[in-house]
N, C-alpha and C positions, 0 to 999 in steps of 0.2 A: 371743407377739410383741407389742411394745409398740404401745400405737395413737397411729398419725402424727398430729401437732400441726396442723390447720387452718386456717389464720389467713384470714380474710375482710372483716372489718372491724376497721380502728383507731376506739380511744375516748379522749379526752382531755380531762386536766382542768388545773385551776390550784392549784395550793397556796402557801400564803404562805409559808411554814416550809422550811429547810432538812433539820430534821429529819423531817416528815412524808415524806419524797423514800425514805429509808433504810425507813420503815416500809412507804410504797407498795409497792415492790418488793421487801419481804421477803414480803409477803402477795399477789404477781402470780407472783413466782416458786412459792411455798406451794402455790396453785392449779393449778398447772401447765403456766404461760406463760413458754414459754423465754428465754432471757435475749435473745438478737437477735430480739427481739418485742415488746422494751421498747425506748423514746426517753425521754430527759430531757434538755430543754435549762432552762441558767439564767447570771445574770450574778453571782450572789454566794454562789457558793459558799463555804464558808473554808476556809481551809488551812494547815496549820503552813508548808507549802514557798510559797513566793513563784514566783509566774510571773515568769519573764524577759523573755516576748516572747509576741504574741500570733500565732496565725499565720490568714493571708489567704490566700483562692484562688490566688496568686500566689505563694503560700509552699508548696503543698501538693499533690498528685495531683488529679485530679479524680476521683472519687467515694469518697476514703476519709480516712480522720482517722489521725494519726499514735498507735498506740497501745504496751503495755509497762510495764514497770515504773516508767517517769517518772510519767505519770498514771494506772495504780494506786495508786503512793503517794500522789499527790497529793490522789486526792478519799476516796478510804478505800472500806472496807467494802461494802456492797453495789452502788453507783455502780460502782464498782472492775471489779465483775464483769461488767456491758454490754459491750456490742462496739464499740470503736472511739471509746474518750472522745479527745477532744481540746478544743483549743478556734478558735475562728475571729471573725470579725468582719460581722456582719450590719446594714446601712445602716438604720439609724431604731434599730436597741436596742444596738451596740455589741458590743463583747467578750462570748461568750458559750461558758461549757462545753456540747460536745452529747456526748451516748451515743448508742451505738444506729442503727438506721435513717434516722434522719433527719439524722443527722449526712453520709451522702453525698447524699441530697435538698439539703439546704442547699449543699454544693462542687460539687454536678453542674450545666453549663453547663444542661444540658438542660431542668432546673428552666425556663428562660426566667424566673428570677428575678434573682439574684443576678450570672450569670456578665456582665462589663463592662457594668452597672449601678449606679449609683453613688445612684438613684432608687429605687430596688426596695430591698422587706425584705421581711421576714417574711410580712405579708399576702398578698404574690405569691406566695409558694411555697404557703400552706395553700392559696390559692383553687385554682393550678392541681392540688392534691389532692382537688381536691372540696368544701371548708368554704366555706360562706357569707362574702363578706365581711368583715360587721358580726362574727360569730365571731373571723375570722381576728383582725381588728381589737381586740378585746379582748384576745387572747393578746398579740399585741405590744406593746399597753401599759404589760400585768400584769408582762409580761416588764422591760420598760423601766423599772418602776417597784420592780424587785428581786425580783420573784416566780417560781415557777418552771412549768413544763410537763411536765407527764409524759403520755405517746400509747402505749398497748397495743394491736399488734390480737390482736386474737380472735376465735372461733369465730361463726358469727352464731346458732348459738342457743344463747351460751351471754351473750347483748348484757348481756341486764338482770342478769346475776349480775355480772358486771366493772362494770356502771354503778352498781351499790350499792356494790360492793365500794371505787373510788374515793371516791362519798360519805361512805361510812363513815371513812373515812382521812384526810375532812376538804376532799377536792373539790371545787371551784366550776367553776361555766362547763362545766359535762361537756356532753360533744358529743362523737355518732359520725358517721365517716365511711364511705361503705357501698364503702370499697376499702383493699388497704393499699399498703405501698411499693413499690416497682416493683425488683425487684433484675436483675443484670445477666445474670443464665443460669438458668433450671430445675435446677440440677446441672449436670453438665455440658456446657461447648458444645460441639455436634457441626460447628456450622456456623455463617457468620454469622448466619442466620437463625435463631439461639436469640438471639441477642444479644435485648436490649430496644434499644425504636424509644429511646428514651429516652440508650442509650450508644453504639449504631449507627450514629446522625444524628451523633456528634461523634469519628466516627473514619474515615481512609479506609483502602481496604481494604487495604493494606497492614498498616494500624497498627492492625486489625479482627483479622488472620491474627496478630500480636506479642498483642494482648491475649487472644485463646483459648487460642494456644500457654502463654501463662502462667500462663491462670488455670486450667488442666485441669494442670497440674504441681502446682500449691498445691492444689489442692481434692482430686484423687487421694493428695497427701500427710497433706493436715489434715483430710477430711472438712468444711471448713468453707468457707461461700461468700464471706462478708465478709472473710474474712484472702486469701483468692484472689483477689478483687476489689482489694482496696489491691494487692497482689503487684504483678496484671495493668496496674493505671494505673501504678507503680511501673514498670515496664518500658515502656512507653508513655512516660512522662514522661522517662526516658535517651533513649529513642531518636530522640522527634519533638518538633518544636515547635507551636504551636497556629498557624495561618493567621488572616488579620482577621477570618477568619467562624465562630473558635473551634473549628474541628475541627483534629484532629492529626494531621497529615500533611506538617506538611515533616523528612526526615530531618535528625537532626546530623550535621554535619560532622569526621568521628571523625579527632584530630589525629595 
């Protein structure tokens, strides 16, 4: 029986290069760090295909990124492969491709970053993950100034092999965080009280019983919690609309 992936801490670094992004993750996966284990966000990526449109919290579910064959082709190869590439727009660095886990950190209200703040970026969200600051601060520059981010977590003793392993790839600014992402259920939810306080606080119970109901349909189908997750707000976002205090709970009005 295969032995279950651990994740404990995320580790992250800066690379300048678009092509070192492709080698990270060929050498995180290599090791044996599942692909929804990986994040990569950046602003200049390139692409044969032209984006049409960028898309905004306001354009999107809350807690997932629009994913498929549009951007699979778009970023290529190994990028390709993460969960849930889209792209979205973050206040201080702009337009930004995210993969991976932090791509629903970034759209999720809960963050207390992003969601009807026009003030908040990046910085907000690492700190409320536990990164220093001054850290935080550095990523969104590096970012802003065309650089990229890649965040693995990993096992916590397996720290200092992943923290070479980024170096070696050409790394800067490596920094762990001694937690990882917060996802929306254990497997499956039995109750609302599997939810995280994180997507619980921004649903009422109504629209708490629609997002279990859906994501225990998706996730019994795909074995996969991230594609259950987009499903679950995916139904969520038909049925209710957000209140001024960001949670979803007023029904539509079905014509």
């Amino acid at each position: 029986m295969p032995e279950v992936y651990k994740a404990e801490r995320t580790i992250s670094a800066v690379f300048k290069e678009q092509k070192q992004i492709d080698d990270v993750i060929r050498r995180l996966l290599d090791r044996g760090v599942p692909r929804d284990h990986i994040s990569v966000m950046g602003r200049n990526f390139q692409s044969e295909t032209r984006i049409a449109g960028f898309i905004s919290k306001k354009d999107v579910i809350l807690g997932g990124l629009r994913t498929g064959a549009v951007f699979g082709s778009l970023f290529g190869s190994f990028l390709s492969l993460l969960t849930g590439v889209g792209v979205l727009f973050i206040p201080f660095v702009g337009p930004i491709v995210a993969a991976g886990p932090i791509g629903a950190v970034l759209l999720g209200a809960a963050s207390g970053a992003i969601a009807g703040s026009a003030g908040a970026g990046l910085v907000s969200v690492l700190t409320t993950l536990g990164m220093p600051e001054d850290k935080a601060a550095i990523y969104q520059t590096r970012l802003q100034a065309g650089e990229f981010l890649v965040m693995a977590e990993v096992p916590s003793d397996r720290t200092g092999e992943f923290q070479l392993l980024l170096e070696s790839a050409g790394g800067e600014e490596i920094h762990t965080i001694e937690k990882t992402f917060a996802r929306p259920c254990p497997g499956q939810c039995n109750s609302p009280q599997d939810l995280s306080p994180e997507v619980r606080a921004h649903l009422s119970e109504e629209a708490q019983r629609t997002f279990i109901e859906r994501y225990n349909t998706v996730f019994n189908e795909k074995n996969d919690e991230f594609t259950a997750e987009q499903a679950a707000w995916e139904s969520v976002h038909q049925q209710y609309d957000e209140d001024e205090n960001g949670v979803w709970s007023k029904a539509k009005v079905k014509a």
